[in-house]
Structure formats: structure tokens, C-alpha cells
Kinemage of the C-alpha trace (Angstrom):
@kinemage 1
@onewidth
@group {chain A} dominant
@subgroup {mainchain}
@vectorlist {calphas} color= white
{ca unk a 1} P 52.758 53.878 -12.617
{ca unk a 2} L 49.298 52.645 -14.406
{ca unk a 3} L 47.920 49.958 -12.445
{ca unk a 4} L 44.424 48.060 -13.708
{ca unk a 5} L 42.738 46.433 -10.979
{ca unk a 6} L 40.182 43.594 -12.019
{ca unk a 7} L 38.091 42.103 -9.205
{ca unk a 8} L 35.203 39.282 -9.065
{ca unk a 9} L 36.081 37.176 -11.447
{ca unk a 10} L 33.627 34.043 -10.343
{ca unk a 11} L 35.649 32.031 -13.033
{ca unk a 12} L 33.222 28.187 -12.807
{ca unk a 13} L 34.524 25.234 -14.556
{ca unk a 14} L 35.018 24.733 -17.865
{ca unk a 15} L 31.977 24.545 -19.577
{ca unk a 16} L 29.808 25.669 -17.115
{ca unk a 17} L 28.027 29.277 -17.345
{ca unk a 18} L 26.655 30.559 -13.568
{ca unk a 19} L 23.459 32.757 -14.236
{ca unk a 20} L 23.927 32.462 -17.842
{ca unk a 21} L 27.008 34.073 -18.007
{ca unk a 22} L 29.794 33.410 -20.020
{ca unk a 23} L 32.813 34.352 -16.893
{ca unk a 24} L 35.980 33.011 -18.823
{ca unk a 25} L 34.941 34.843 -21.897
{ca unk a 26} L 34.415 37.888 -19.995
{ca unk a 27} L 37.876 37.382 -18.328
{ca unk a 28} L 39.970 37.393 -21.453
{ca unk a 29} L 37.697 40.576 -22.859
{ca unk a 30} L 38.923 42.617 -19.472
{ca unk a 31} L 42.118 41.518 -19.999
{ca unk a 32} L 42.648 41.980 -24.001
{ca unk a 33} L 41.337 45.426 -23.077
{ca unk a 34} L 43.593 46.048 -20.273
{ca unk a 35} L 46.252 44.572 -22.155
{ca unk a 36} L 45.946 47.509 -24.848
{ca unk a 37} L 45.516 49.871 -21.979
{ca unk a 38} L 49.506 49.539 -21.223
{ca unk a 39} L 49.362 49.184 -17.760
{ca unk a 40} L 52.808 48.836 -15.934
{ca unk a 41} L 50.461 46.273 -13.304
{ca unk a 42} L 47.687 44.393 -13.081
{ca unk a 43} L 46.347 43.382 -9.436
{ca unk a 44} L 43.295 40.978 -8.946
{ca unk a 45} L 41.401 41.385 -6.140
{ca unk a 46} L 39.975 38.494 -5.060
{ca unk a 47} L 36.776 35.916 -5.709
{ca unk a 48} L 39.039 34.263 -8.315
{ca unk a 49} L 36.881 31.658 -8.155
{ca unk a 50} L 32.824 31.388 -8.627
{ca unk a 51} L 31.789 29.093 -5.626
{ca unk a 52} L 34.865 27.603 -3.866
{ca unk a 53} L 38.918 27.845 -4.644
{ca unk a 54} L 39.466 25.052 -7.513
{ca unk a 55} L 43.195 24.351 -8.405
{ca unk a 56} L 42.372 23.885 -12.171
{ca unk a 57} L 40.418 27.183 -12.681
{ca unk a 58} L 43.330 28.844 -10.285
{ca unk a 59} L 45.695 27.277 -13.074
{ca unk a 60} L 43.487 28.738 -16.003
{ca unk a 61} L 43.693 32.281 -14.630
{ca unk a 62} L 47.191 31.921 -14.311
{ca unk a 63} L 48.026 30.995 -17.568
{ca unk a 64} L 45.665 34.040 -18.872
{ca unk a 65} L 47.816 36.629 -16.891
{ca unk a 66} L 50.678 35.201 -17.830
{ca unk a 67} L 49.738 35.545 -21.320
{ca unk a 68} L 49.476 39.163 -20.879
{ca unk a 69} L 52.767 39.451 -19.748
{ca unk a 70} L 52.063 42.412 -17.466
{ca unk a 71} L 53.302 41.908 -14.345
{ca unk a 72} L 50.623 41.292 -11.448
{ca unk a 73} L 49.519 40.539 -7.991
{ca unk a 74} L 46.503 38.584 -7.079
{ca unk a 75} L 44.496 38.555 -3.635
{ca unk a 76} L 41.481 36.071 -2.485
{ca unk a 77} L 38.155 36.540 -1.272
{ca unk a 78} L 35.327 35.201 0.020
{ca unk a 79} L 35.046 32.263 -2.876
{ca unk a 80} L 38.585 31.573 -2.423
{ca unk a 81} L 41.420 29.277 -1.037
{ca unk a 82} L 44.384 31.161 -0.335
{ca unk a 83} L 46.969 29.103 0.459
{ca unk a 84} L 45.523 26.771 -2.707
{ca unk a 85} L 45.956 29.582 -4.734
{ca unk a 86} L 49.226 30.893 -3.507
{ca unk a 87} L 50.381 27.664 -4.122
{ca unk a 88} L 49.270 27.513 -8.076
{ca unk a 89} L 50.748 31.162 -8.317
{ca unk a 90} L 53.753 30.157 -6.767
{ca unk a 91} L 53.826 32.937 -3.680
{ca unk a 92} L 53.134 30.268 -1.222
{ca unk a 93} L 56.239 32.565 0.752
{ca unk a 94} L 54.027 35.687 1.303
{ca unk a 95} L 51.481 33.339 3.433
{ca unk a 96} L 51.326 33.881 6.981
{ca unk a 97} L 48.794 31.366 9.048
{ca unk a 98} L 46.659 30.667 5.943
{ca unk a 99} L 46.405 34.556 5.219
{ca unk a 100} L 47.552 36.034 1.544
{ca unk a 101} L 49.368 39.507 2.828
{ca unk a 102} L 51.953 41.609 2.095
{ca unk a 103} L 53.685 45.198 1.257
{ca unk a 104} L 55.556 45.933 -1.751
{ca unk a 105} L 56.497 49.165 -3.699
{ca unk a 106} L 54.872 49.605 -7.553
{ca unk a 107} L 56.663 52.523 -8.736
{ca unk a 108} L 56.722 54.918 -6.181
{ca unk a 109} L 54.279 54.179 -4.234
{ca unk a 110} L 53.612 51.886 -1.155
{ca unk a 111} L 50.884 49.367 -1.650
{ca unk a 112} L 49.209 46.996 0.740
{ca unk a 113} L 47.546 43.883 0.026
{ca unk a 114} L 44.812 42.545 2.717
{ca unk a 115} L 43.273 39.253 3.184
{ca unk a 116} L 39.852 39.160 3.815
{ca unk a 117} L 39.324 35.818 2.176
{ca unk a 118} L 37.746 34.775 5.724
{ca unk a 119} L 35.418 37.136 6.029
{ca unk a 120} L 37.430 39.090 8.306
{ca unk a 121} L 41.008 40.294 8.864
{ca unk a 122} L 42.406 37.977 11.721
{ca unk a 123} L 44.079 39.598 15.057
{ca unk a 124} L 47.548 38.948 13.456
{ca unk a 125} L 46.812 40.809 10.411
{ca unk a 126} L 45.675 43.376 11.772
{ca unk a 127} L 48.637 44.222 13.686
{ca unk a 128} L 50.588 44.026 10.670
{ca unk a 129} L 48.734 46.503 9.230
{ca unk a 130} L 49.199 48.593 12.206
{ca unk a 131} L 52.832 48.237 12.500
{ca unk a 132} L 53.272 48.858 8.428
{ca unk a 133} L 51.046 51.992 8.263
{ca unk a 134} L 53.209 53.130 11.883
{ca unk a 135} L 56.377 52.602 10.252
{ca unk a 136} L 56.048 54.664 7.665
{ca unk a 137} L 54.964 58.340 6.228
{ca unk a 138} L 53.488 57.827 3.121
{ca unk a 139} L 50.074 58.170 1.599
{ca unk a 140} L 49.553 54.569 1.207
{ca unk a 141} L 47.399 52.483 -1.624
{ca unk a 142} L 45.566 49.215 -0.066
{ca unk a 143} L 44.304 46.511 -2.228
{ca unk a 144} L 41.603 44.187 -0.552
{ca unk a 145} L 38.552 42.319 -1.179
{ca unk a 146} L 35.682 43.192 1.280
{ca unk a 147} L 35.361 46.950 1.554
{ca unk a 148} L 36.125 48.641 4.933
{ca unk a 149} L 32.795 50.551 5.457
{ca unk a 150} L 29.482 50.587 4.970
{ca unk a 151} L 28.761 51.762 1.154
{ca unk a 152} L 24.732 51.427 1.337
{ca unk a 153} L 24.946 48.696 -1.109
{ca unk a 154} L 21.984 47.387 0.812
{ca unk a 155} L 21.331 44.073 -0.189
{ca unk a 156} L 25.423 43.276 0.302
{ca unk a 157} L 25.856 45.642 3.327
{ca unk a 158} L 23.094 43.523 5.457
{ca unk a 159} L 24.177 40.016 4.168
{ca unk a 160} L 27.978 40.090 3.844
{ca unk a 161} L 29.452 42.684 4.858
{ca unk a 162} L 33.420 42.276 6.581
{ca unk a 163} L 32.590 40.474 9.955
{ca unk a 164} L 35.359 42.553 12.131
{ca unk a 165} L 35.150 46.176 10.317
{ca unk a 166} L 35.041 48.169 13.079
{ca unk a 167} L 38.836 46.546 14.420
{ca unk a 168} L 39.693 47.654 10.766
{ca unk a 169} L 38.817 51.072 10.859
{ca unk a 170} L 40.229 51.407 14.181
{ca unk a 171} L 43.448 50.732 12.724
{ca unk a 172} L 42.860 52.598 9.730
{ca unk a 173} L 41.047 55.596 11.235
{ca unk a 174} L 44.445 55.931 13.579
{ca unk a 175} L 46.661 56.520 10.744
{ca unk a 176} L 48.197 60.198 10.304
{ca unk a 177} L 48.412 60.085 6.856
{ca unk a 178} L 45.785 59.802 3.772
{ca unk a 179} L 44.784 56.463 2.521
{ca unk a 180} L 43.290 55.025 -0.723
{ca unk a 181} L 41.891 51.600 -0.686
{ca unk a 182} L 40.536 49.718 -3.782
{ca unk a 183} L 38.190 46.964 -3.346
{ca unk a 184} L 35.482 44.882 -5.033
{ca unk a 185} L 33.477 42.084 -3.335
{ca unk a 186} L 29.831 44.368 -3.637
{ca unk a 187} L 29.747 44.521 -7.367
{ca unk a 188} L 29.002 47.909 -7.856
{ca unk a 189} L 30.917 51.150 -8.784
{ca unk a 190} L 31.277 53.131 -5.931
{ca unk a 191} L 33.154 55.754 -3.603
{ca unk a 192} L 33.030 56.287 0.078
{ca unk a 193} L 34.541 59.209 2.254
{ca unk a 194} L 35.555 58.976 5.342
{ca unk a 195} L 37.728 60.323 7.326
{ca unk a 196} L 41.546 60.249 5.977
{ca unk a 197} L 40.196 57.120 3.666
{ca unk a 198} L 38.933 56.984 0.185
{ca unk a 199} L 37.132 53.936 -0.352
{ca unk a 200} L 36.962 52.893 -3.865
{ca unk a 201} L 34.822 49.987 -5.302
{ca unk a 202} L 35.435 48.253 -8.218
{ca unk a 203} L 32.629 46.733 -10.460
{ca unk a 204} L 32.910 42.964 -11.356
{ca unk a 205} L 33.649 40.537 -14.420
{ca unk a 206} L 30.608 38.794 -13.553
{ca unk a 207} L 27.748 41.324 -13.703
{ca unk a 208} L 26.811 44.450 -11.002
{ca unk a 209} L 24.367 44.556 -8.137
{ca unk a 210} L 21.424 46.916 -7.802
{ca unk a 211} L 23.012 49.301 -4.761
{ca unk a 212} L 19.321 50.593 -3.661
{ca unk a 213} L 18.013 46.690 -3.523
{ca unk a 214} L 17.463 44.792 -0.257
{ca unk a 215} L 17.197 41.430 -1.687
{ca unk a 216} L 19.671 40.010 -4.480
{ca unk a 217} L 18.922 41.660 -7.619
{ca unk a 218} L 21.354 42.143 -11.226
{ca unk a 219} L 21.056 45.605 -12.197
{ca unk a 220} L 23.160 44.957 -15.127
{ca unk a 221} L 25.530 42.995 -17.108
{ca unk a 222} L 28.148 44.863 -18.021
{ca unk a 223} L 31.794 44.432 -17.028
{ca unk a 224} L 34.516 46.528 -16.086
{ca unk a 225} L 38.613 47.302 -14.530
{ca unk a 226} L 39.864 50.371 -12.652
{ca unk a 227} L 42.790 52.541 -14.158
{ca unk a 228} L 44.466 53.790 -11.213
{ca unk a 229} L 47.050 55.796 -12.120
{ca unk a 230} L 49.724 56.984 -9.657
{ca unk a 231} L 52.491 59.959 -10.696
{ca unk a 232} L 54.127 63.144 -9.479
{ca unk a 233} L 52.383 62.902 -5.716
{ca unk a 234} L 48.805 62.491 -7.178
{ca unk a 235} L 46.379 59.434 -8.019
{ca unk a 236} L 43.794 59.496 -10.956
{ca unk a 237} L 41.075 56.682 -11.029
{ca unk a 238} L 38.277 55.467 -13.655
{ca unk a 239} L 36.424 52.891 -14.554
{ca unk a 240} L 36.360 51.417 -18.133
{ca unk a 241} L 33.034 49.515 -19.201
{ca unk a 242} L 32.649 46.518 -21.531
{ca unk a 243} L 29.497 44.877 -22.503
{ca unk a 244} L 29.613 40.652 -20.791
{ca unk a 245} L 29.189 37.977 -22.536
{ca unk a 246} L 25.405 35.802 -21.908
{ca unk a 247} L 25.977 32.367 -22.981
């Protein structure tokens, strides 16, 4: 099972170019080359949107992916609407009190999709989590937006980091078994040890962070997905780079 993930997409308006940057140019580049990758998934991990969740750029992204015709899954984050957006995807059934969530199998393994669209992972959630990681016995794949530890990514770990992460990791720390999450939200490549998880961050379609800055500073423009691919009991991971698109 070869899944790409492709996270921060910060797709604007039509027309319009935050910091310069061409986003729904850089959009169809990841996903021609992900497209010619032959993935058996795609999954997009949230900030769909550049500012706020927008139906028409929500219906834009849509009709990209479906162009691909790769199967996929999309989350939100921070700069989304979820319910908005489960609505132009059409999964308006796997919304639970305004949360995007759910479980499904992709090939053999068992993958979890979070909602941290909020900020945080409500109460509710997070007993889900607890009760679908309980349930079963196998190393499990998670897909969310806001990673689940500190990744000294300074400038994002002091100004938005997940509100609640502490009631995350307790849930997550509690778990038997091993656990590989995928993430985005900090705009940086990264990975993070600890304990039975392996924290995986996934650069942007937008542009990446400098990790050693405190204040809000573009280290670079280039763009990027994550091959994840999942076979015979093990998990391979890389990141492919592309160079973005100014305007």
C-alpha cells in the first residue's frame, strides 16, 4: 500500500497569490508528481484552505483530486471548516459534533484520522481514540494536522502549538502497541521519538519554516509530499522535493 500524504495547502482565491506565492499552481505540481508516483492513496492533511474554510476553493481542490483519480481522504486544520468541507466532499456522515474523524483500513493496515481543526482534540474525541487504539492490536498509522509533541520548531512550538497535547499523549502514551503518526501544520520536515510514537512531519505546498527561528521566518520555498509506504509488517517513509512556484 503506497500512500502520498500532502499537507498545507493554504489554497487563497482565485487570483490571489499570499506572500507571493503561486498555491494552486503548486497544488497541481504535487499532485501531477504524485500522480506519476502510483500511489494506491492520497490523504490531505489539513489547512486546505489559506485563511478561513471557503466552499469554492473546497470545490476547486476537489475537482483536482478527483482528476487524479487516486482514491483519497482529506482532514482539516487550523484554516479550516470541517463540517463546510465535509459537506463539499460529500462525507458529511463521518462528522461527529462538528469534528472530521474516523478509522478505516488502507490495505492492511489500520489508519486513524484526527481532528484538530480546533486547535485541540475535544473530550469526545479523545475517547474515541482511546476506545479504537483499546480495541485493537495493531501497530496503528494516525493521520492529523497539529503534531502531538513538541518538535523544537520554535517559532510554531511557542505560538501554536495543539492547545490540549498533554490529554493526547496521555492517550497515546497508554497504548501497548507502536504508533506512527503523520502530520503537517509546522511546515518543516521533521521526526520526533518518543516513547512507542514516531512523529513524522510533513513539509508544506506553501513554503517551509525556519525550525531554529523564534519569530516567523521562510527558510525556503520549496514544496514537497510524503511516500509512506506500508508492506509485509514494515513502513518506509520519504519526502520528495519540488521547487514552488513565486508569482
Amino acid at each position: 500500500m503506497k500512500i502520498i500524504q500532502i499537507t498545507d495547502l493554504h489554497i487563497d482565491k482565485e487570483n490571489e497569490f499570499p506572500f507571493d506565492i503561486d498555491v494552486r499552481k503548486n497544488f497541481k505540481r504535487i499532485l501531477r508528481a504524485a500522480r506519476l508516483a502510483k500511489p494506491d492513496h492520497l490523504v490531505i492533511s489539513g489547512d486546505l484552505c489559506y485563511d478561513i474554510g471557503d466552499v469554492k476553493i473546497y470545490e476547486w481542490i476537489r475537482e483536482q483530486l478527483d482528476l487524479t483519480r487516486v482514491p483519497y481522504d482529506v482532514i482539516g486544520g487550523n484554516h479550516d471548516n470541517c463540517p463546510m468541507m465535509a459537506e463539499v466532499f460529500q462525507i458529511e456522515h463521518l462528522i461527529t459534533d462538528d469534528e472530521l474523524y474516523f478509522a478505516k483500513k488502507l490495505g492492511k493496515a489500520t489508519c486513524i484520522f484526527l481532528d484538530s481543526s480546533k486547535g485541540f482534540h475535544s473530550e469526545n474525541q479523545l475517547k474515541w481514540l482511546d476506545r479504537q487504539l483499546k480495541n485493537g492490536n495493531d501497530n496503528y498509522v494516525i493521520f492529523t494536522h497539529h503534531p502531538p509533541v513538541k518538535a523544537d520548531v520554535l517559532f510554531m512550538d511557542s505560538k501554536y502549538p495543539l492547545q490540549n497535547i498533554l490529554d493526547i499523549q496521555e492517550v497515546l502514551f497508554g497504548y501497548r502497541g507502536f504508533i506512527n503518526i503523520f502530520c503537517g501544520h509546522f511546515h518543516v520536515e521533521k521526526s520526533i521519538q518518543r516513547d512507542n510514537i514516531l512523529v513524522q512531519i510533513t513539509p508544506s505546498t506553501f513554503y517551509q519554516l525556519d525550525q531554529n527561528s523564534e519569530d516567523f521566518k521562510v527558510d525556503h520555498h520549496s514544496i514537497a509530499y510524503r511516500l509512506i509506504d506500508i508492506s509485509n509488517q514494515s513502513l518506509k517513509t520519504s519526502v520528495k522535493y519540488f521547487r514552488g512556484s513565486k508569482k
